[in-house]
C-alpha positions in Angstrom: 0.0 0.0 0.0 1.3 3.6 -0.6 2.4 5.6 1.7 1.1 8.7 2.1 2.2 12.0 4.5 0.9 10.9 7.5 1.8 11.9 11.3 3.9 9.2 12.6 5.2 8.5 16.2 8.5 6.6 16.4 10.2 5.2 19.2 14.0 3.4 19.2 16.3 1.8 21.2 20.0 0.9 20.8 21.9 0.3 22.8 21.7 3.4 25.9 19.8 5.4 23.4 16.4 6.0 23.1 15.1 8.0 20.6 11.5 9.0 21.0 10.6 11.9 18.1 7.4 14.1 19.3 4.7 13.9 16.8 5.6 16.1 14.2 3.6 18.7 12.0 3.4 17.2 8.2 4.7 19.7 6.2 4.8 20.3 2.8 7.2 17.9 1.3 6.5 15.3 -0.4 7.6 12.5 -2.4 5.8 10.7 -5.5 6.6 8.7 -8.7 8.0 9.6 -11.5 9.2 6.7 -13.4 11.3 3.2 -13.0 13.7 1.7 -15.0 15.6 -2.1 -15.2 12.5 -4.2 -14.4 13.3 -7.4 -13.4 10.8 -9.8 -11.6 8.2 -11.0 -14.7 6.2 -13.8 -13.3 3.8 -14.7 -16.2 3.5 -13.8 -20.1 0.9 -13.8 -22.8 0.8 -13.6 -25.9 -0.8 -11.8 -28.7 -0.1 -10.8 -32.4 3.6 -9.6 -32.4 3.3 -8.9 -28.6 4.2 -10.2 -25.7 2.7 -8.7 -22.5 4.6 -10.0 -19.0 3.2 -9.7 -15.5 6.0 -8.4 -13.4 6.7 -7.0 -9.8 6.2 -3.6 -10.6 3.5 -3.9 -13.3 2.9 -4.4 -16.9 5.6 -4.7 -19.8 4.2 -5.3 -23.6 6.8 -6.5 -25.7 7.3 -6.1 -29.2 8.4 -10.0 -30.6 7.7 -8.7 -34.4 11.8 -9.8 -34.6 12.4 -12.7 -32.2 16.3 -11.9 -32.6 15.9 -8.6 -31.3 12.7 -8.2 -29.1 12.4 -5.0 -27.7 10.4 -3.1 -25.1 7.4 -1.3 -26.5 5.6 0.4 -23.3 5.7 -0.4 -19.0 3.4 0.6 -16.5 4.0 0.9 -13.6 0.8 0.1 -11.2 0.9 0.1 -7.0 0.4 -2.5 -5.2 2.3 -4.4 -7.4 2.9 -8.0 -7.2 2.0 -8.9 -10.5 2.1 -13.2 -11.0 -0.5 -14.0 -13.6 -1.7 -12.6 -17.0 -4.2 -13.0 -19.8 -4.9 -10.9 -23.1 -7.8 -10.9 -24.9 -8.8 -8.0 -27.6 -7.6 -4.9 -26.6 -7.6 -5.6 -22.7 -5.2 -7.6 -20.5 -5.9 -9.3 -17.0 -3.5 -9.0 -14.5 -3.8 -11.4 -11.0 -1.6 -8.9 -8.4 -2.4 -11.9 -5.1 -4.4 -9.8 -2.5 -5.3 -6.9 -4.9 -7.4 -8.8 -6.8 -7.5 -8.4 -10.7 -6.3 -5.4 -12.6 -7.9 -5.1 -16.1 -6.1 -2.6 -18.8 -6.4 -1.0 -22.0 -3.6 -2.4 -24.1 -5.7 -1.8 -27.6 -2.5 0.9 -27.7 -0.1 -1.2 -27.0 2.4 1.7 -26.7 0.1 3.5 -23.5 -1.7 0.9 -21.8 -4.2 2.2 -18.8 -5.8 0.6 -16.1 -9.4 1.0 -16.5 -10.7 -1.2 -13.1 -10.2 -3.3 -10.3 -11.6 -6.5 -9.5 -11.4 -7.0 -5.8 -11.2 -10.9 -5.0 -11.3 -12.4 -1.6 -8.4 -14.6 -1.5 -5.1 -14.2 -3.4 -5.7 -14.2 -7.0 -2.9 -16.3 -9.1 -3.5 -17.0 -12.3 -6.6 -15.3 -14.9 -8.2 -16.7 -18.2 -10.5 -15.4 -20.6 -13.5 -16.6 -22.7 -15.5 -14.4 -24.5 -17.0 -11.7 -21.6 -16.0 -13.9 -18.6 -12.7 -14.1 -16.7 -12.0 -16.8 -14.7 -9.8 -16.4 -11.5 -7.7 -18.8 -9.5 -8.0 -17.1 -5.9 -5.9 -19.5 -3.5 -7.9 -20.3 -0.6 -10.7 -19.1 -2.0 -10.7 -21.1 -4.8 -12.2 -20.4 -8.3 -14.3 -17.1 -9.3 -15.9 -16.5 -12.5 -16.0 -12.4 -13.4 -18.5 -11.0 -15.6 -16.4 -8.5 -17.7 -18.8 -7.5 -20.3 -18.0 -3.9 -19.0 -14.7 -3.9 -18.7 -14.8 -1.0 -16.1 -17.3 -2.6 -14.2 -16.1 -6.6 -13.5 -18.6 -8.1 -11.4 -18.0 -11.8 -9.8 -21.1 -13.7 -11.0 -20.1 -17.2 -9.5 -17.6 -19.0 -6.9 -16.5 -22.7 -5.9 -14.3 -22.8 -3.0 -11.6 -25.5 -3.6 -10.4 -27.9 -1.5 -6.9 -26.9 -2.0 -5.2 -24.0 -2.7 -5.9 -23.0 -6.4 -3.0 -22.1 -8.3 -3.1 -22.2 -12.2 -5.8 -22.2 -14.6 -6.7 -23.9 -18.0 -10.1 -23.8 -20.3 -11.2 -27.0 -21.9 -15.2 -26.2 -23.2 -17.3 -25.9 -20.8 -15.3 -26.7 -18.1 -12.3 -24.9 -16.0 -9.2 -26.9 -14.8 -8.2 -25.9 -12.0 -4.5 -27.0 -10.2 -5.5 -27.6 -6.5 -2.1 -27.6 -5.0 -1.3 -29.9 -1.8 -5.0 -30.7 -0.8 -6.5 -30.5 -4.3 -4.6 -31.9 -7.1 -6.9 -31.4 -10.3 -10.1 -30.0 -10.0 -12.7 -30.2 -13.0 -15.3 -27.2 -12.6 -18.6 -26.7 -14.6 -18.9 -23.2 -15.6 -21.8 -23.8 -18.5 -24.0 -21.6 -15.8 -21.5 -18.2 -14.6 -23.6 -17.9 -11.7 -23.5 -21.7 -10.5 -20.2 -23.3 -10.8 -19.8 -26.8 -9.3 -17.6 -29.4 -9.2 -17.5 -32.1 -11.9 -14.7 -34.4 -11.4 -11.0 -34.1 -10.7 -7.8 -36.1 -10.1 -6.0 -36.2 -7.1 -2.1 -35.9 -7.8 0.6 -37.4 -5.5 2.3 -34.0 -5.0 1.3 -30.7 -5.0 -0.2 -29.5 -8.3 1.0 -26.3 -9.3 0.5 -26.3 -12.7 -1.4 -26.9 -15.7 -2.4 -26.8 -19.7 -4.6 -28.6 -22.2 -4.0 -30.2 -25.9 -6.5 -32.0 -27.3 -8.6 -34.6 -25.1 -5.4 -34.5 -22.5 -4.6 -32.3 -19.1 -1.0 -32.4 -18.4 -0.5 -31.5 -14.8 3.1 -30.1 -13.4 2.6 -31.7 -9.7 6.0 -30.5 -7.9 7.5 -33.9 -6.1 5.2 -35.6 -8.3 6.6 -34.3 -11.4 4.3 -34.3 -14.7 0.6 -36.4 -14.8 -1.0 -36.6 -17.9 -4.6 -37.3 -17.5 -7.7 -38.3 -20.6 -10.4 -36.4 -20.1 -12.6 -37.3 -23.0 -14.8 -37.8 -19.6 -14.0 -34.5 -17.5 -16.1 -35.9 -14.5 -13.8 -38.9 -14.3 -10.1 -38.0 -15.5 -8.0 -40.7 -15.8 -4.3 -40.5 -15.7 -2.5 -42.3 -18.4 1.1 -41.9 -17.0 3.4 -39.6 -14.5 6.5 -39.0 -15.5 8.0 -39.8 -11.8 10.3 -37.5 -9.7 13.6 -38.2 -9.7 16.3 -35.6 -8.8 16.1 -33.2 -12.6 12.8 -33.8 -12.1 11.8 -32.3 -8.0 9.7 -28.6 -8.1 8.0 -29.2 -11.6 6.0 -25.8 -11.4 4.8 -24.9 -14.9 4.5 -27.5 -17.8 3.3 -26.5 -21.6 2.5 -28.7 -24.6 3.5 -28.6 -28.1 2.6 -31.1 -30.6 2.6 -34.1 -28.0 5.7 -32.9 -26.8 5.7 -31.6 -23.2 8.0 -28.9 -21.7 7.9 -28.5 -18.2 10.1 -26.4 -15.8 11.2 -25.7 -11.8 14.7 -25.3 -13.1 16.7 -26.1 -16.3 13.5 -27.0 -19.3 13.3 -30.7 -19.5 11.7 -31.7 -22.8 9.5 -35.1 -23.5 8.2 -37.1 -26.3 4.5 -37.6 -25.2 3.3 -38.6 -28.5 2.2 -42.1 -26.9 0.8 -40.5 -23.7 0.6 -43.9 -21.9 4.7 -44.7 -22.5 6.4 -41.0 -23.1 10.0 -41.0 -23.4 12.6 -40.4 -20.7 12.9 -36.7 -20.7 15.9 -35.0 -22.2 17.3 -31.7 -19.9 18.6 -28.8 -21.4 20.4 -27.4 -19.1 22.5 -24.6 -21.4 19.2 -22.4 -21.7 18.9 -20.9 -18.7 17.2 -22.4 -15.2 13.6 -21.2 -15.9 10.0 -21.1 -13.4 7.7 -21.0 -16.1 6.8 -22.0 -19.7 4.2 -21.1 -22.1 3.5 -22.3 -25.9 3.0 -18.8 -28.0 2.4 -20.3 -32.0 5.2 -22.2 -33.1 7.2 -20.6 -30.1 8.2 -21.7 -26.4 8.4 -18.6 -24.0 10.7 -19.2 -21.1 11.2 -17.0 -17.9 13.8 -16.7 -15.7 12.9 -13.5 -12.9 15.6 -12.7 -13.2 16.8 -12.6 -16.1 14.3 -12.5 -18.6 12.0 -13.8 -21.3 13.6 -16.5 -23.6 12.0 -17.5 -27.3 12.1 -20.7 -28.2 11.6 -22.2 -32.2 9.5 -25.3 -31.7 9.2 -26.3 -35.7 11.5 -29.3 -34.4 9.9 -29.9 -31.5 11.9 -32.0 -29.5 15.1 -29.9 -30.2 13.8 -26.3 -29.3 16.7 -23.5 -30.6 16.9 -20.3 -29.0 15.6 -17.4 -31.2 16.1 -14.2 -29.2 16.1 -13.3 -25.4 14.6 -9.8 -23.5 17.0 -9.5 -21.2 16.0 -7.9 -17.8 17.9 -7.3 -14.3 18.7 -9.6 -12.1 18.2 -8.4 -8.1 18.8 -4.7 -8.5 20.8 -3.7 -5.1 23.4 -1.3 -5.0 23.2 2.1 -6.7 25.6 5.4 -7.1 24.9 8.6 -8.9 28.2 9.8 -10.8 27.2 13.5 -12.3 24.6 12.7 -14.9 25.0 8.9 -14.9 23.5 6.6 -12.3 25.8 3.2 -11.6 23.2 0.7 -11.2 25.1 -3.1 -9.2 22.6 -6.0 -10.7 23.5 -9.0 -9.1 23.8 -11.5 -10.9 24.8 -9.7 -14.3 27.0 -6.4 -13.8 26.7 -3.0 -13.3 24.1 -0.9 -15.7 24.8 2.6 -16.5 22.3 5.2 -17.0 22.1 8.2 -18.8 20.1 10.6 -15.8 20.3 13.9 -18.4 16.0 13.5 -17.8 16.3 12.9 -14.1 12.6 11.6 -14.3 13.4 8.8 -17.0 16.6 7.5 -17.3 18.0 5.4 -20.1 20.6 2.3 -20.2 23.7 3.0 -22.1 26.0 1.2 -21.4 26.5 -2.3 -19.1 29.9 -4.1 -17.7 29.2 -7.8 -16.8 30.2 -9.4 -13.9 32.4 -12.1 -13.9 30.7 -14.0 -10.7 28.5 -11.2 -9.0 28.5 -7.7 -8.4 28.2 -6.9 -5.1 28.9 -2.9 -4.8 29.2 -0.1 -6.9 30.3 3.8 -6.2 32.1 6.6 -8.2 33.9 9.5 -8.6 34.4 11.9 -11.9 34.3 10.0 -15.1 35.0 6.4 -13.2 32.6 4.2 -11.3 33.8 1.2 -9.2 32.5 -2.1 -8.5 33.1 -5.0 -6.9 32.9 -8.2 -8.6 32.9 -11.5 -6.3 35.8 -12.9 -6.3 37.8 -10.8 -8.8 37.9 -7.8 -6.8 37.4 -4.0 -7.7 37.2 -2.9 -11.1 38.0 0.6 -12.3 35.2 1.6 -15.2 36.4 4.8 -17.5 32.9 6.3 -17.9 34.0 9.5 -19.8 31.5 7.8 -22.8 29.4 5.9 -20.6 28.2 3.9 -23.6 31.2 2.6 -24.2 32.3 2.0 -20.6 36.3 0.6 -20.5 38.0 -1.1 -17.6 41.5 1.3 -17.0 42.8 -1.4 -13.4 41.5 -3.7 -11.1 42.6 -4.4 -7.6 41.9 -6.2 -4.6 41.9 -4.9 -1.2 42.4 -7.3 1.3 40.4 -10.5 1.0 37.3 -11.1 -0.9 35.8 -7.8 -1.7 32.2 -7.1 -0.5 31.1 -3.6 -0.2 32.6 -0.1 -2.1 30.8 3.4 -1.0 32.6 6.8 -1.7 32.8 10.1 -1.0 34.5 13.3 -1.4 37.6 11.9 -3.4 38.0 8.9 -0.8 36.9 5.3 -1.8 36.0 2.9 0.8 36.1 -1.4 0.0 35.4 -3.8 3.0 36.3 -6.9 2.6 36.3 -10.7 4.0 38.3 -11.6 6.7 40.6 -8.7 6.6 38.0 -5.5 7.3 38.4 -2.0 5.7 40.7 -0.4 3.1 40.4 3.3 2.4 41.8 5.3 -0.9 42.4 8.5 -1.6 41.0 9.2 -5.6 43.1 12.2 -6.6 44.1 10.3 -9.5 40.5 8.4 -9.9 42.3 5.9 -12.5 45.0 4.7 -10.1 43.4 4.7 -6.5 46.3 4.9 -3.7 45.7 3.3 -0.4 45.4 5.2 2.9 45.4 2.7 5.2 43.1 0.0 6.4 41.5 -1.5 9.3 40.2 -4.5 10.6 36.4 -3.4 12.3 35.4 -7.8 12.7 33.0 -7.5 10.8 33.5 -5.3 7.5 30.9 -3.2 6.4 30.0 0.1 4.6 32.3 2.9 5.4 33.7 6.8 4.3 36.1 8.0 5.0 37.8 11.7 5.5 41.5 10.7 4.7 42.6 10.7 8.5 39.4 8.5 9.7 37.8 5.9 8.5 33.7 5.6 9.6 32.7 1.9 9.8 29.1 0.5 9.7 30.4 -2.2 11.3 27.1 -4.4 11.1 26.8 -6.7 14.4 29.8 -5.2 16.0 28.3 -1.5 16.1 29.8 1.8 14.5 33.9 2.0 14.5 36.0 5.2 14.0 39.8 4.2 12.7 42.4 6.2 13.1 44.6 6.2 9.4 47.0 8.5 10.0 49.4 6.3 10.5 48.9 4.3 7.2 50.8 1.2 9.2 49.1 1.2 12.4 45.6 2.3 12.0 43.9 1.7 15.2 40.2 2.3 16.4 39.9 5.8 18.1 36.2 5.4 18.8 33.3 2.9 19.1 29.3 2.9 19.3 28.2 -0.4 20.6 24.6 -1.4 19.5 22.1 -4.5 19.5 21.7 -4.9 15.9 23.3 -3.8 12.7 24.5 -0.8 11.4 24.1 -1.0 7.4 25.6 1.8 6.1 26.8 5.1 6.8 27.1 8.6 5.1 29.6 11.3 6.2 28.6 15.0 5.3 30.7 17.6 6.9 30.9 17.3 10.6 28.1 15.0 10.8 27.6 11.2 10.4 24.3 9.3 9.5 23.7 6.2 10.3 21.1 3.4 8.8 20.6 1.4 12.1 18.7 -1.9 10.6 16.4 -2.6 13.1 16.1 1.0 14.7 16.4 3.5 12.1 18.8 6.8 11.8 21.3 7.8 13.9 23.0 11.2 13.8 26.6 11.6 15.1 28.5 15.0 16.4 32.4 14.3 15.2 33.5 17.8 14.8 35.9 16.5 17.7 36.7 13.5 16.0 38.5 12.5 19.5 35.0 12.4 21.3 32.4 11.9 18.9 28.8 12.3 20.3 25.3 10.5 19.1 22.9 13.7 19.1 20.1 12.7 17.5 17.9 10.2 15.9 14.8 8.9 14.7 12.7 5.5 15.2 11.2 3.4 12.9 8.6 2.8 14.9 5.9 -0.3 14.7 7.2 -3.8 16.0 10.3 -4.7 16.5 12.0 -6.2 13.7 8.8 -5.0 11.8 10.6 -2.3 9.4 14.3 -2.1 8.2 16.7 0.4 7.1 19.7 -0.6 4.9 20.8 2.5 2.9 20.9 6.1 3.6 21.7 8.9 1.6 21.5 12.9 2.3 20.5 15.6 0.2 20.0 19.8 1.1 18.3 19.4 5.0 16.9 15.6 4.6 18.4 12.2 4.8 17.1 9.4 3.1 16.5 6.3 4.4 15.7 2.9 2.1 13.6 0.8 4.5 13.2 -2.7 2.7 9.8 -3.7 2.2 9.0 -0.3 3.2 10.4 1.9 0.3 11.8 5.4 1.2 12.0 7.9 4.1 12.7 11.5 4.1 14.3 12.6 7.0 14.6 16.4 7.7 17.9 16.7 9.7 18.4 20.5 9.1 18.3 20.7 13.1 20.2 17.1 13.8 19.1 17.3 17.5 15.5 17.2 16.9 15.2 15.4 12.8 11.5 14.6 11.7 9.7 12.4 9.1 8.4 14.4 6.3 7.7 12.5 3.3 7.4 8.7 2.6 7.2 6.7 -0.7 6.4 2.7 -0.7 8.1 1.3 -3.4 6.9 -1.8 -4.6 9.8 -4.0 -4.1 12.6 -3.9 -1.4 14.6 -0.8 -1.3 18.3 -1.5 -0.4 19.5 1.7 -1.4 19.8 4.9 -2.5 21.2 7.6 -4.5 19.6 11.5 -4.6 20.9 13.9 -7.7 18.8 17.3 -7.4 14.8 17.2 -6.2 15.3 13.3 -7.7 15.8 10.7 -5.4 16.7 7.0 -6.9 16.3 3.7 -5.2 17.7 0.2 -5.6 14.6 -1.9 -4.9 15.6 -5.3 -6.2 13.0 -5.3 -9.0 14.1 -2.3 -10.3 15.5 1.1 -10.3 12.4 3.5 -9.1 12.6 7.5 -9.4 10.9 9.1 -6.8 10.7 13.2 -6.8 10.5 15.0 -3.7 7.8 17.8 -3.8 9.8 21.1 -1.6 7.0 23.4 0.4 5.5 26.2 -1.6 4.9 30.0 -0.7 2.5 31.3 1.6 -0.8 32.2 -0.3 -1.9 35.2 1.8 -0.1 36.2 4.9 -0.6 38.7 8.1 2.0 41.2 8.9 3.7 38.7 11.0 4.2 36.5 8.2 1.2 33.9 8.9 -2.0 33.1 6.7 -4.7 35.1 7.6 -7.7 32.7 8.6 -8.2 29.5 7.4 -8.1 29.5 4.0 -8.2 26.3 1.2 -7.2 26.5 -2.3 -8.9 25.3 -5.4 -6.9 22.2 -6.6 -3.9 22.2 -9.1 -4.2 21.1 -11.7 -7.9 20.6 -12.6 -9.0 18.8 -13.9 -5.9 16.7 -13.2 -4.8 12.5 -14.3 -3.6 11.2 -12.3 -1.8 13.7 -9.5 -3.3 17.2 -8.3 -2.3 19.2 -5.4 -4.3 20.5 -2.4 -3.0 23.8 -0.4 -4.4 25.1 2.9 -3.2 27.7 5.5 -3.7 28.0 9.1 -3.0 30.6 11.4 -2.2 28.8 14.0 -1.3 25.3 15.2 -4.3 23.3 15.0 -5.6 19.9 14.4 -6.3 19.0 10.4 -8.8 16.2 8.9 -8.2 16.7 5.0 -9.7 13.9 3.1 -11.0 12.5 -0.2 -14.5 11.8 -1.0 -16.9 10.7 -4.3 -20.2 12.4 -4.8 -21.8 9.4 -2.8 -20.4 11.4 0.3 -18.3 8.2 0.9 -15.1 8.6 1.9 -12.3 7.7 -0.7 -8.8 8.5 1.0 -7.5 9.9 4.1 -4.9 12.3 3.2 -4.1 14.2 6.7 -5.0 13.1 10.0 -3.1 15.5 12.4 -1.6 18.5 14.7 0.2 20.9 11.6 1.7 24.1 12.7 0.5 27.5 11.6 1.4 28.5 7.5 0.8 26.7 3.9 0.8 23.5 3.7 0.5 21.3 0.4 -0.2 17.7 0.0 -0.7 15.2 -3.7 -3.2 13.2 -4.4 -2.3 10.7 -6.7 -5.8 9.6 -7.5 -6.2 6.3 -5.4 -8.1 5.3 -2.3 -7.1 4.5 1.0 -6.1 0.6 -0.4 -3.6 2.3 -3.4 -6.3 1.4 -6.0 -6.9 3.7 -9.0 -10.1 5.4 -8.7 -12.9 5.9 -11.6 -12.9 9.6 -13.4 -15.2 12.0 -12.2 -16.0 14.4 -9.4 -14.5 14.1 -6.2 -14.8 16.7 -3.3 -11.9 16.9 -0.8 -12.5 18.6 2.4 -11.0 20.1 5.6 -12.0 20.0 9.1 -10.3 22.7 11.3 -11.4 23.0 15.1 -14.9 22.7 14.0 -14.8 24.5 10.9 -15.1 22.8 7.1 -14.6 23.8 3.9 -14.6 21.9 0.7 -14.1 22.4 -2.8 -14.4 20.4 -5.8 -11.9 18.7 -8.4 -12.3 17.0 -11.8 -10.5 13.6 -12.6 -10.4 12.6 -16.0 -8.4 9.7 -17.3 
């Protein structure tokens, strides 16, 4: 669910510290979406005419396979919550399961600027999607099997249900029935859906594993059942299937979780593609692994083509006109686990692990491009940089210096190791900073950026992220707390200062005479080293909720906020311009797990494992009209800008004086839609977005909406036009 400005009331402890920020006014920064980039995470394709269109993390990606030796992306959208893991296309509209959220139906008849028209809210967790005609059938987990009515496309209604035994997973058509895999509890259900509103059970097959997958040729199921591997079943009866052989598990053969069917031949996946001659369904042949292709999760027959996913990775094309010997025609390549980032100038350094390090052209802060990538040789585990070179460290082969003077056409100038394997790089200022395992910390000085020279180094236990100033090198230490070395003696560094903590400290930015710290478990620290011989902790603030419940694992500052990357939880903005007394101000929840971050100008980017996303933070506006002493006079509330707006508008208010606010969102039902501000604000203007979702991060419909605000008794309300 999005984040939105809220009020929030933090409390943390480490160590002798506790850190309990007041409740704080929201003010008028904000953060919101701009634009992603490196997608990785597709879960399920479809395909249509020259297109494929892939369900991934973050959203929708349409494909243009028109050259299978070259496909190439046509259009992405990017749609909270996220979570994408099944997809269908029919016409000009394409079903998207996204688990909890239900069923998002878009407009792909362009397929360069597809848009969500509606939301079908299902009960359980929806899976997998098919379509027939003006229904849409829905594999909902616990909740079993739903058939949608989408006649109107913009209004899906669920006509009919059959809870499952088991936990339904995949989804195939055969007539008038829907085959539904079970899992664990269910193997192969066989579901009547002649009447939408009544769907009932007509037969079904229970597998020895857990049934996870499955597809339809002719009068045969085939059935990927994990342990059990592959069960191909007759149904020239559906009420009584009747299984004509299993291809057994064996150890290729363990987590079969998607199986497809080509001309009696059967591909099936949970790793490397194995391959089988089913033409005589009773006796198929012992399968044949190809294990050179890539290690896939899930297979789909597209014409005469196989479509192959790895997450992460991509989409592989495979020319089934010989069947039994698919040959690889093209590949979309995608990112791997997107978690390091570095913003050199104009170019962002993106670490992709497995693959390399991406380069991107940020000339167009809100959108930018890939042009140039270095592989890895094993794994890239860290990027940084400084002037026309970025750094990164490449398992087992140390750190690589990348000339990125022409950034798409990246050279490596050296390559060294610092002392044992090489895990993390961070730098700052013209210093470079690698840890390293067993043998902690070594720190550079980059006057000459091609040829770093070594400061010094320094054994912390346990080597983390670090800066360094030349004299002192800051450890995030992890488990063994926060570490000051002394380097001026290049031979004899020693540690001049420690902060023990329970927990871990994950990374650590030095900015003049302060020091933040990303505390996993309990947020930012703020350290006072303008006498670097007694350092002292001034400040901090809480992550608040349960323990363990929310973690921080990068941090970067920009102007008077620091920015935290919280996992699961996307991005804080911290406002440390008084780093006694810092305050929450903004929040954005990406839709994948933030790691870290980079901030270039108003433009803040995150590392979030599925992708690169571009977040912009909104700075507070002008007072509208102001009393001699510089406050608003009255309350006053502003007509909304811009209107009519799609999807984002702004709201301004003033008070003259601290008071509590209720600002919220409603349709011309009177029913409430969102909660933007529930909360104490100090006196002044004050601006907050709406990005044209309700409280549950769901697009809402076009039309009129009023939003209103509740001061100390007094309301006023205006309205705003949303057209899509």
């Amino acid at each position: 669910m999005r984040v939105l400005p809220h009020v929030i009331l933090a409390v943390s402890v480490c160590g002798a510290s506790v850190f309990s920020p007041s409740v704080q006014a929201v003010d008028a920064v904000s953060m919101e979406y701009v634009g992603s980039t490196l997608w990785s995470g597709v879960n399920d394709v479809a395909g249509q005419g020259n297109y494929l269109y892939a369900a991934c993390q973050y959203g929708l990606q349409i494909i243009d396979i028109s050259n299978t030796a070259q496909p190439t992306l046509v259009s992405q959208l990017y749609l909270p919550p996220g979570g994408f893991i099944g997809i269908a296309v029919q016409g000009g509209l394409s079903y998207l399961a996204a688990n909890a959220a239900g069923v998002a139906i878009i407009d792909v008849s362009d397929p360069a600027n597809p848009h969500l028209l509606s939301w079908c809210d299902t009960p359980g967790s929806a899976s997998a999607v098919a379509v027939n005609g003006s229904y849409l059938y829905v594999t909902d987990a616990w909740a079993g099997l739903h058939v949608v009515d989408v006649a109107d496309p913009e209004h899906p209604v669920i006509k009919g249900s059959y809870d499952t035994p088991g936990d339904a997973r995949d989804i195939a058509l055969f007539g008038e029935y829907v085959l539904v895999a079970d899992g664990y509890d269910g193997g192969l259900q066989v579901i009547n859906v002649a009447l939408p509103e009544l769907p009932y059970p007509a037969g079904g097959y229970d597998t020895d594993g857990i049934a996870r997958g499955v597809t339809v040729e002719g009068n045969l199921a085939y059935v990927a059942d994990a342990d059990g591997g592959v069960v191909i079943l007759d149904l020239t009866d559906p009420t009584g299937p009747v299984r004509l052989s299993t291809f057994p598990a064996s150890t290729f053969l363990r987590n079969a979780g998607d199986v497809a069917v080509y001309e009696s031949v059967v591909y099936y996946v949970g790793g490397y593609l194995k391959v089988v001659d089913a033409s005589d369904p009773d006796n198929p042949q012992a399968p044949d692994t190809l294990e050179g292709l890539g290690y896939f999760t899930r297979v789909s027959v597209f014409g005469d083509q196989l479509i192959a996913l790895e997450p992460t990775r991509g989409v592989s094309i495979l020319d089934l006109r010989n069947p039994l010997a698919p040959l690889l025609l093209g590949q979309y390549r995608m990112a791997g686990a997107v978690t390091q980032i570095a913003a050199i100038g104009n170019t962002l350094a993106v670490g992709d692990d497995p693959n390399g390090m991406h380069l991107l052209d940020a000339t167009n802060p809100s959108r930018p491009e890939e042009i140039g990538f270095v592989p890895a040789l094993m794994q890239c585990l860290g990027v940084a940089g400084h002037g026309n070179y970025a750094y990164f460290v490449d398992a087992d082969s140390g750190t690589h210096i990348i000339d990125i003077s022409d950034a798409s056409h990246p050279s490596e100038v050296g390559r060294f190791w610092s002392t044992g394997r090489d895990l993390e790089i961070t730098s700052n200022s013209g210093f470079l900073s690698v840890s390293g395992y067993p043998d902690g910390n070594s720190f550079y000085s980059l006057v000459d950026p091609a040829n770093p020279s070594k400061i010094g180094s320094y054994n912390a236990s346990y080597a983390g992220r670090a800066a360094c100033d030349g004299r002192r090198g800051y450890i995030a230490a992890h488990f063994y707390g926060f570490q000051i070395a002394n380097l001026v003696d290049s031979q004899a560094a020693f540690l001049e200062w420690k902060l023990p903590t329970t927990g871990w400290i994950a990374d650590v930015v030095l900015d003049s005479q302060w020091l933040y710290l990303a505390h996993e478990a309990s947020g930012l620290f703020i350290v006072d080293i303008s006498d670097p011989s007694n350092p002292e902790v001034i400040g901090g603030y809480g992550l608040g909720g349960l323990p363990g419940s929310k973690h921080a694992l990068g941090i970067a500052r920009a102007d008077n906020l620091a920015f935290l990357a919280l996992d699961a939880d996307g991005v804080w903005a911290i406002d440390v311009a008084d780093p006694s007394k810092p305050q929450l101000v903004a929040a954005y929840n990406t839709l994948g797990n933030a790691s870290r971050v980079a901030v270039s100008g108003d433009y803040v980017y995150v590392a979030d494992e599925y992708g690169v996303v571009v977040v912009r933070v909104n700075h507070p506006t002008d007072v509208l009209d102001e009393s001699p002493d510089g406050l608003p006079n009255g309350l006053q509330l502003a007509q909304n800008y811009p209107n009519p707006f799609n999807p984002r508008t702004n709201i301004e208010f003033s008070l003259a004086r601290k008071s509590h606010v209720l600002l919220a969102i409603y349709n011309i039902l009177g029913e409430e839609v969102a909660e933007l501000i529930n909360g104490d604000l100090t006196a002044g203007t004050h601006r907050v977005g709406w990005d044209g979702r309700d409280a549950r991060g769901n697009a809402v419909a076009s039309g009129v909406y009023l939003y209103r605000l509740s001061v100390e008794g007094k309301t006023m309300a205006k309205k705003m036009l949303l057209l899509k």
